[in-house]
N, C-alpha and C positions, 0 to 999 in steps of 0.2 A: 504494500500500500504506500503511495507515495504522497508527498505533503499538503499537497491539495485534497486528494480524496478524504486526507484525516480532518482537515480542519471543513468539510463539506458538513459531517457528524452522518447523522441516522436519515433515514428517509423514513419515514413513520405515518400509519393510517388513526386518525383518531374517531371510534364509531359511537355514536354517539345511541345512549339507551336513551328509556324512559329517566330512571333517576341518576346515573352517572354516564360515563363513555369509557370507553375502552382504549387503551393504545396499544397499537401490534409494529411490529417491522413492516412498511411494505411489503415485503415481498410475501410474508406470511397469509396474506392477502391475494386471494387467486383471482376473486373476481367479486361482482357485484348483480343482485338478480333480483327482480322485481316480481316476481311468482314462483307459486310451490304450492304442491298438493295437499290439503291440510288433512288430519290424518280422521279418516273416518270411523277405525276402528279404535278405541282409545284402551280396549281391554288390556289391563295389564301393565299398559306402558308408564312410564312415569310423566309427571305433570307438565313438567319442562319440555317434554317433547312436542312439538309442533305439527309435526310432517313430512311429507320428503319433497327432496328437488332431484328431480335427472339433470343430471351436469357431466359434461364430456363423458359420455356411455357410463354413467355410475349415478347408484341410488346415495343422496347425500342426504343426511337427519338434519331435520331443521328445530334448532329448538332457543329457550329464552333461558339466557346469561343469567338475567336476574332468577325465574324458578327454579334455575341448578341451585342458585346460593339458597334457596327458601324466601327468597323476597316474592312481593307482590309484584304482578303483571300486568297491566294492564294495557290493552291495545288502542292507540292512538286513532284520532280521526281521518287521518291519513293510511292511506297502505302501507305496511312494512315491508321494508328491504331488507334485502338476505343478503350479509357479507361472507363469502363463501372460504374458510378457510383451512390452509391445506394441514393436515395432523402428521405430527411428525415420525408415527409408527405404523411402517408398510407392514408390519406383522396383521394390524387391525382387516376389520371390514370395509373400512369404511375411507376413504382416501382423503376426505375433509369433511368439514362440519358448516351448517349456513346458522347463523347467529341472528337473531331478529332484530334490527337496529330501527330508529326510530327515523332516520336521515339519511341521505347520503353521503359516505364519510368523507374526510375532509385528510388532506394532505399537511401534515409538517413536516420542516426540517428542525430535528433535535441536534443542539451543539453539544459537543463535548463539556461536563458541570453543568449545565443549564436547569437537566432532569433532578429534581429534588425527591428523596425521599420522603414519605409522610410516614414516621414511626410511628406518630399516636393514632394514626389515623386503624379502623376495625378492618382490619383484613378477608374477603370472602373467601371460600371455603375453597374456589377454585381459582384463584387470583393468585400470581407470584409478589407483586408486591404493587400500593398502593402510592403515586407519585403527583407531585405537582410540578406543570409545566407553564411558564408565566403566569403563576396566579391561579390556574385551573388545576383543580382535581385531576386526578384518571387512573385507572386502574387497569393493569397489565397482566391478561388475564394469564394462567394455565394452561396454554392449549396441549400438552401432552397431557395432562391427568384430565382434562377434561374429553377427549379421546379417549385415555382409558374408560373412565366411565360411561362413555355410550358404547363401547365396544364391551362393557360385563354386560351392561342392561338393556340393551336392542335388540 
């Protein structure tokens, strides 16, 4: 990596939920989809589960960030967009996950220090860690253990 690309920092999606947003690496980020089959059968599955989407020949689960953590869900006036992202364990079912976002997410560049830690802040159950970027909240999620768990319970 040479001096320019270091001091470029991170390319980063920020997805915005109902009560917080999430920050991913771009690239973690495959795409962006504006339908999905909501799941008509609900026997069994857990709450968080949404649905599915066909993406590039594969069935992908669509489900809400916040019912994984046990929060409330609640669906916006607008239609929800599926940020389609890719899991990091080809062992799975399942090649990536579509997260219900409230918006269409939004591009930053994170510098190098910029990203602050929030210690005190209540960490969710599937979150690696809790940060503040100019002033905004955002939470970074898990996506390997959130992969693990739709690949025990789908």
């Amino acid at each position: 990596m040479n001096a320019e690309q270091r001091s470029a920092g991170l390319r980063a999606l920020l997805l915005p939920l109902r009560q917080a947003s999430l920050l991913l690496p771009q690239n973690a980020v495959a795409d962006i989809s504006f339908h999905y089959e909501k799941a008509r059968d609900r026997q069994g599955k857990p709450d968080w589960f949404h649905g599915d989407l066909y993406w590039h020949g594969n069935n992908v689960p669509v489900i809400s960030y916040e019912k994984l953590n046990g929060q409330a869900y609640v669906p916006g006036h607008h239609k929800e967009k599926i940020a389609i992202c890719n899991l990091l364990d080809a062992s799975g079912n399942y090649p990536a996950v579509g997260i219900l976002v409230r918006a269409v997410p939004r591009m930053l560049q994170v510098e190098e220090g910029v990203l602050l830690t929030e210690e005190s802040a209540v960490k969710d159950s599937f979150a690696l860690a809790n940060v503040r970027f100019h002033g905004e909240s955002m939470i970074i999620p898990d996506i390997q253990k959130i992969g693990r768990e739709i690949n025990r319970t789908l």
